[in-house]
Legacy VTK file of the C-alpha trace (Angstrom):
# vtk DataFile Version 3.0
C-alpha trace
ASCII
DATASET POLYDATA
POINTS 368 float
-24.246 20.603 19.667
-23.284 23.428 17.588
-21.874 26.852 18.721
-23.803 29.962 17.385
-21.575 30.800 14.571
-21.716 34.587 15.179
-19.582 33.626 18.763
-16.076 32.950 16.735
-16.519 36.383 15.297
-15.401 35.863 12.179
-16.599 37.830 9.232
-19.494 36.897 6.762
-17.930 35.599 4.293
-15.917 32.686 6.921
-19.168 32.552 8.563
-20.652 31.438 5.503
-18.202 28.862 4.635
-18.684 27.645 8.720
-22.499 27.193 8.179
-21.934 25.624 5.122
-19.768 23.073 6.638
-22.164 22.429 9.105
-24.854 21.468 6.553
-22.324 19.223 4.685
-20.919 16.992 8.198
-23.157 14.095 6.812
-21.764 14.410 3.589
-17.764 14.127 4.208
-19.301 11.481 6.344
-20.183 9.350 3.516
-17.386 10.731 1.580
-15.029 8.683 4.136
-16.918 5.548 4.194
-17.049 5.301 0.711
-13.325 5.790 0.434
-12.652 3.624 3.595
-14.229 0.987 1.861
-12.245 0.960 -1.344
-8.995 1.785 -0.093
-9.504 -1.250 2.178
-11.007 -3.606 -0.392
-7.993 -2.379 -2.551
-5.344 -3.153 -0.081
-6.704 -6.484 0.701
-7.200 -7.684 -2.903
-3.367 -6.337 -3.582
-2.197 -8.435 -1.136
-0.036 -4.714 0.522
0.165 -4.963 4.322
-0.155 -1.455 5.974
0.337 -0.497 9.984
-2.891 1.860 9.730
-5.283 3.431 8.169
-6.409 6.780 9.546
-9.364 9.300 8.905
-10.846 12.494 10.421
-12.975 14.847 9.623
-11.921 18.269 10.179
-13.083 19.714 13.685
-15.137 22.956 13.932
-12.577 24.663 16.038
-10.171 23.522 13.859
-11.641 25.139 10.437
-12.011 28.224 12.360
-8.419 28.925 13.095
-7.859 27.919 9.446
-10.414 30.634 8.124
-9.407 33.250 10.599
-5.725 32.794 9.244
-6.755 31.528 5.678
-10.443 32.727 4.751
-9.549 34.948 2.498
-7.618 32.559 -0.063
-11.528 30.365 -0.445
-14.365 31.194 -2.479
-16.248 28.441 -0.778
-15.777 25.059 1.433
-15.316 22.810 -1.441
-11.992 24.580 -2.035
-10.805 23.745 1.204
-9.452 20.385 0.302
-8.454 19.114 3.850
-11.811 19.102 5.529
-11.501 15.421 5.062
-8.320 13.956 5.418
-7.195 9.687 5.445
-3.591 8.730 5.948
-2.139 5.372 4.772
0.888 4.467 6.909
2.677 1.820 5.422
5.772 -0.465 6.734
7.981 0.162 3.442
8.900 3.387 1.302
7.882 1.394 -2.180
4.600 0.591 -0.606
3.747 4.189 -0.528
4.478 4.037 -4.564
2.004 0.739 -4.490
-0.599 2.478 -2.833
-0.073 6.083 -4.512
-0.494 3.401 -8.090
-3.780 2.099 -5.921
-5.370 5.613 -5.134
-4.767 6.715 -8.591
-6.997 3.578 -9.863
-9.635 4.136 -7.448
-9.751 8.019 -7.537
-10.442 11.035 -9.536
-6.618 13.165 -8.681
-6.466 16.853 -8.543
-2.897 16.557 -9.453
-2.390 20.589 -9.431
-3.233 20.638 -5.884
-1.156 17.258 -4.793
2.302 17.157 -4.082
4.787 14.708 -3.189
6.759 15.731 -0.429
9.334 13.323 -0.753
11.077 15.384 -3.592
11.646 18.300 -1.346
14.905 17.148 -0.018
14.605 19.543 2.739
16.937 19.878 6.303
14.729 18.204 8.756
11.917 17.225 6.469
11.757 13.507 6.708
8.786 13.045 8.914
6.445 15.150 6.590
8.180 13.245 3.408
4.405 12.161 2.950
2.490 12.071 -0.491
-0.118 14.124 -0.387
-3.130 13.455 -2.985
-6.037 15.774 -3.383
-8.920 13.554 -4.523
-12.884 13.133 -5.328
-15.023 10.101 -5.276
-15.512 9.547 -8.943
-19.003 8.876 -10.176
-18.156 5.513 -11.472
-17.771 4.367 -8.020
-20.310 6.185 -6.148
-23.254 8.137 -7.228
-26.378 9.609 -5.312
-28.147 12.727 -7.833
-29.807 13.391 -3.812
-26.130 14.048 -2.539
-24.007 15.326 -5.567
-21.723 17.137 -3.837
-20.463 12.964 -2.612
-18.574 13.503 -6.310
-17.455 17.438 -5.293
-15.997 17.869 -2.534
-12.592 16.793 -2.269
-10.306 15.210 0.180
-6.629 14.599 1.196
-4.986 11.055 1.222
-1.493 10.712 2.845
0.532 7.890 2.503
3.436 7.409 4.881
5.577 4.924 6.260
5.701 4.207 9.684
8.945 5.401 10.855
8.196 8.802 8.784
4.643 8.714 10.588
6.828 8.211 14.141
9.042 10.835 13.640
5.839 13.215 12.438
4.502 12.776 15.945
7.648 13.253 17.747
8.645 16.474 15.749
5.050 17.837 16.582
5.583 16.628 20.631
8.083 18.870 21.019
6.591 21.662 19.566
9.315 22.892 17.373
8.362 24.756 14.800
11.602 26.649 13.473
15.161 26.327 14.416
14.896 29.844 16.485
12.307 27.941 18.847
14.789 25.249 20.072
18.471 25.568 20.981
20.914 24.718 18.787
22.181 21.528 20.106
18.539 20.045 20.296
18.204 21.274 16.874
21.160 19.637 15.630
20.086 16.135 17.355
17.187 16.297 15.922
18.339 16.370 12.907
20.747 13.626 13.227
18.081 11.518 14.366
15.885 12.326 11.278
18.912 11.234 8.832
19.300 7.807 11.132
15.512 7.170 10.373
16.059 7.923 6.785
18.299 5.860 6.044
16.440 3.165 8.301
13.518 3.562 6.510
15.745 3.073 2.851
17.845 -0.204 4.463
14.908 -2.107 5.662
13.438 -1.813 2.044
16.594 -2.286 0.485
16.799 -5.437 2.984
13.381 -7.000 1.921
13.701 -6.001 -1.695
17.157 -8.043 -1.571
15.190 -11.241 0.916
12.885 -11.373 -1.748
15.782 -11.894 -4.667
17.160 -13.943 -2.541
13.627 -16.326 -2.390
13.231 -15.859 -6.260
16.280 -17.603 -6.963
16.124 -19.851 -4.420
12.900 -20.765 -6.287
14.777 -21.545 -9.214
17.579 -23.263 -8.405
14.925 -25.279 -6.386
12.595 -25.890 -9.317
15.722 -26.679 -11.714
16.828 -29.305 -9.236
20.373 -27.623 -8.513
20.304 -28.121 -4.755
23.605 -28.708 -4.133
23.800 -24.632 -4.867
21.049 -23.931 -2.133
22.035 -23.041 1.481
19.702 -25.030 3.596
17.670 -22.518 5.716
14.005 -22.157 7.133
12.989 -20.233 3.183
15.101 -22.600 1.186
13.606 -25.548 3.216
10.185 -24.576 2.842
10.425 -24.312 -1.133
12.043 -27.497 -1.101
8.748 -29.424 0.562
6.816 -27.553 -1.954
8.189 -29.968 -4.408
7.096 -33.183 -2.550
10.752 -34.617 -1.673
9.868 -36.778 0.960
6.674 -38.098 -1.510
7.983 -41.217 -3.465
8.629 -42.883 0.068
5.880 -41.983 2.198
4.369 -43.988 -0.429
5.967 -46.927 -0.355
5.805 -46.795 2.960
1.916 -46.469 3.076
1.798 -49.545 0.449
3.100 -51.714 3.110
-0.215 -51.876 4.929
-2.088 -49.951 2.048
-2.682 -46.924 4.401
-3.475 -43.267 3.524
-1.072 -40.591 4.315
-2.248 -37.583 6.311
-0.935 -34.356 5.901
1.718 -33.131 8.555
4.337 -30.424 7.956
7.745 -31.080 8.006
9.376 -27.950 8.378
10.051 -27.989 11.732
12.944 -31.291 10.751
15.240 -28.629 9.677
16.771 -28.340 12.952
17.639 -31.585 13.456
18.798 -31.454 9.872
20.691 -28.363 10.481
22.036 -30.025 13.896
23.427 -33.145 12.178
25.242 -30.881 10.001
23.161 -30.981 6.462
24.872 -27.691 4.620
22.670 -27.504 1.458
19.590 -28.870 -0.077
21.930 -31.090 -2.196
22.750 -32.719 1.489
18.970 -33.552 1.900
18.563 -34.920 -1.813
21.737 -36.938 -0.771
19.880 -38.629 2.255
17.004 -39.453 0.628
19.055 -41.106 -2.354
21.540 -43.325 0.138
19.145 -43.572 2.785
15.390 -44.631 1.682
16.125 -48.035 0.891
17.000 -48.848 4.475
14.487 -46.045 5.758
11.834 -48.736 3.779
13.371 -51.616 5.494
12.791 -49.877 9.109
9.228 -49.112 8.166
8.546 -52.144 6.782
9.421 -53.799 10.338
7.800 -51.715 12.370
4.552 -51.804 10.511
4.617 -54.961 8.989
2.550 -56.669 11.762
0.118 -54.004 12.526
-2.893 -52.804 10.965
-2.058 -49.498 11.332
-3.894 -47.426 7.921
-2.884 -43.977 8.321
0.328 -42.542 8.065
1.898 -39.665 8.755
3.511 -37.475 5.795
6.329 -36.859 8.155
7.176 -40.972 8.405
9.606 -40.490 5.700
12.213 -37.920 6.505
11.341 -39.028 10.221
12.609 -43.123 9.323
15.454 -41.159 6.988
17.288 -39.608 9.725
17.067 -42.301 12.249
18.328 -45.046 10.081
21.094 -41.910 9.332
21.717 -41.333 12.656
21.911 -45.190 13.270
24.547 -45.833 10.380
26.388 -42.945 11.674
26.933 -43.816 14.889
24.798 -41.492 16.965
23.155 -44.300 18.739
20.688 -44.032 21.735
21.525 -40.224 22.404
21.517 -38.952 19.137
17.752 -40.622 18.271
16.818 -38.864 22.048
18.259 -35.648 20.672
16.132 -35.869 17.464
13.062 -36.213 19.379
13.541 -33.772 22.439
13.941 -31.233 19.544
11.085 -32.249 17.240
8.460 -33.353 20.666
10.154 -31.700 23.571
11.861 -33.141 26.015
10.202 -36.399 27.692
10.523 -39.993 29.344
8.698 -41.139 25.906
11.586 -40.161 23.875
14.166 -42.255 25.880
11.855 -45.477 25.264
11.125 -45.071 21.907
14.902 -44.232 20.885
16.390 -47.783 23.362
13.139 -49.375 21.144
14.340 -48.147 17.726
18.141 -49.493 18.924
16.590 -52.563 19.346
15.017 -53.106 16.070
17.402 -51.773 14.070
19.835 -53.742 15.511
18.165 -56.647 13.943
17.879 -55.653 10.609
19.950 -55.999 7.747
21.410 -52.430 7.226
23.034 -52.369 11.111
25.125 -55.378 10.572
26.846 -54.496 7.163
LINES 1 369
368 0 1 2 3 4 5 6 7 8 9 10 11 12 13 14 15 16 17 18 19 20 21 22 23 24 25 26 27 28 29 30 31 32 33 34 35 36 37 38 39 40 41 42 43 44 45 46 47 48 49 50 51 52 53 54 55 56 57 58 59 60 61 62 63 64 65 66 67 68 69 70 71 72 73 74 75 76 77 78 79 80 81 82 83 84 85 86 87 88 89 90 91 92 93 94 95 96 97 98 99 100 101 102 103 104 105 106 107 108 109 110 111 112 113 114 115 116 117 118 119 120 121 122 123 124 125 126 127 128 129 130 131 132 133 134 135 136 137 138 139 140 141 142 143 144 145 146 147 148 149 150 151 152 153 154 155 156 157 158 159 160 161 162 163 164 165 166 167 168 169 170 171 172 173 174 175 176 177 178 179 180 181 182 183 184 185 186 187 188 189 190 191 192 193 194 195 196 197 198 199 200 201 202 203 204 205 206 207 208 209 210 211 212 213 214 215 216 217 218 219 220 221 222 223 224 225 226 227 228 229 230 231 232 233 234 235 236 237 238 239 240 241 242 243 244 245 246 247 248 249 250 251 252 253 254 255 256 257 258 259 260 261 262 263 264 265 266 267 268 269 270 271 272 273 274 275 276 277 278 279 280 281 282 283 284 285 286 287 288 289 290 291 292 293 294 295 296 297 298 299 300 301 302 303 304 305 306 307 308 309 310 311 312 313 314 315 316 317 318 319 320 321 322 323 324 325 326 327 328 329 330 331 332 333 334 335 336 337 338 339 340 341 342 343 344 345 346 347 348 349 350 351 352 353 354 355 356 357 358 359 360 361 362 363 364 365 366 367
């Protein structure tokens, strides 16, 4: 319920831009769920991951202590541009770029009235290093001739990232407002702290920017087949399956009882692979060339006399490091090993591995 307007005491011009702003609630209401909806549609289609994304509209008490300080410097309440604000808090500082690129597609920019207040370079200014745009709803995105003041009025977007958005808040907790309103040592940590969170907020972009190098080339050495130049990790790993390594043996493995093979992941092998001391891709490549011809041979007995018809995709590099571990002496404890850290530890895995002894130890490849 609204005051009576005359009760701030403001004079008639403020009290004109007040009422107005009463009568025009419903429209910076659809104002923001217009541009809620677009900024989100636009963040989802770009594939950008953000922390939040924040809107208000401006409180009544709140435009009154801007008009009693400010009233003077607007003709009206469409040149109050803040009446309607959204924030876009984002985890990197060139996402902010990606979504300022966004906003600029979806919006009409008052560009005199926006400012980016990450060129400021200012003691203490990191937390309020936002971009600031000023914009309208254009009219090729939303039009109503019964509401035309939808395409009028304007509103401010930040866009943030979330360590400059935490030290916002923190700056504004503790009320400082100027270095005379704190002592000097609290003033001088503070400031510290704000270059620390700078230069976090650089690193970890600097960090994913050089992760995601890192996974480019990966990609190509991977796709040029030099994997003898690829460090075997949980990325390199995972665009290594992407190329089907394990493929040309699960089926000839399925052809021994004509089965299909299901679809398992086997990304959770490298550490095994990783425990038995695999360095590179090129190690992996070098298993499956030395070892799938005895890998067969293990399948091949095992399924030979059942009428088992579906397979598992992870049969192949599953056979290839037993028969490995097998020809390489690891024995009994080193097949119980492999499955305590691929199952978990259990009773199971002691049987199966004293089973696989047992049948390997009859076959060809054990008695070379």
């Amino acid at each position: 319920m609204f005051e009576n307007v005359e009760q701030y005491g403001l004079d008639l011009h403020c009290t004109m831009i007040l009422e107005e702003y009463r009568e025009s609630v419903p429209v910076f209401e659809k104002i923001k769920e217009i541009a809620l909806n677009a900024i989100n549609r636009a963040i989802s289609e770009n594939g950008i991951y953000i922390t939040a994304l924040e809107s208000r509209i401006k409180a009544e008490q709140s435009l009154v202590g801007k008009l009693e300080l400010k009233g003077v410097k607007y003709m009206s309440l469409s040149d109050i541009t803040d009446i309607l604000g959204m924030r876009v808090i984002t985890f990197y500082t060139d996402e902010v770029d990606k979504i300022a690129a966004m906003a600029d597609r979806l919006f009409d920019i008052d560009w005199a009235n926006s400012v980016d207040k990450r060129k400021m370079h200012e003691l203490n200014s990191f937390g309020y290093n936002s971009l600031h745009y000023i914009c309208r709803i254009p009219k090729s995105m939303y039009f109503d001739p019964q509401m035309p003041q939808i395409n009028e009025f304007r509103f401010e977007l930040q866009m943030r990232t979330a360590l400059q958005h935490v030290w916002a808040n923190i700056h504004h907790d503790t009320g400082y407002k100027s270095g005379v309103e704190i002592p000097y040592d609290y003033l001088r940590n503070l400031s510290r702290l704000a270059g620390m969170l700078e230069l976090a907020d650089e690193q970890f972009s600097q960090i994913r920017t050089g992760i995601n190098d890192y996974r480019r080339q990966v990609q190509q050495l991977v796709s040029s087949s030099k994997f003898e130049e690829v460090p075997l990790d949980g990325d390199t790993f995972g665009s290594y399956l992407k190329i089907k390594p394990f493929d040309k043996l699960n089926r000839r493995i399925a052809a021994i009882n004509q089965a299909e093979v299901h679809h398992a992941s086997c990304v959770h092998y490298i550490s095994v692979l990783k425990a038995l001391g695999f360095k590179t891709l090129g190690d992996v490549e070098k298993l499956i060339h030395d070892y799938s011809d005895d890998a067969y041979k293990l399948a091949t007995y095992e399924l030979g006399n059942t009428d088992i018809d579906i397979i598992s995709e992870t049969v192949a590099i599953q056979d290839l490091l037993i028969v490995y571990i097998l020809e390489n002496g690891g024995g009994e404890h080193g097949l119980i090993y492999m499955f305590n850290t691929l199952n978990g530890p259990s009773d199971y895995n002691t049987i199966r591995a004293r089973r696989l002894v047992d049948t390997a130890s009859q076959l060809p490849f054990m008695n070379r």
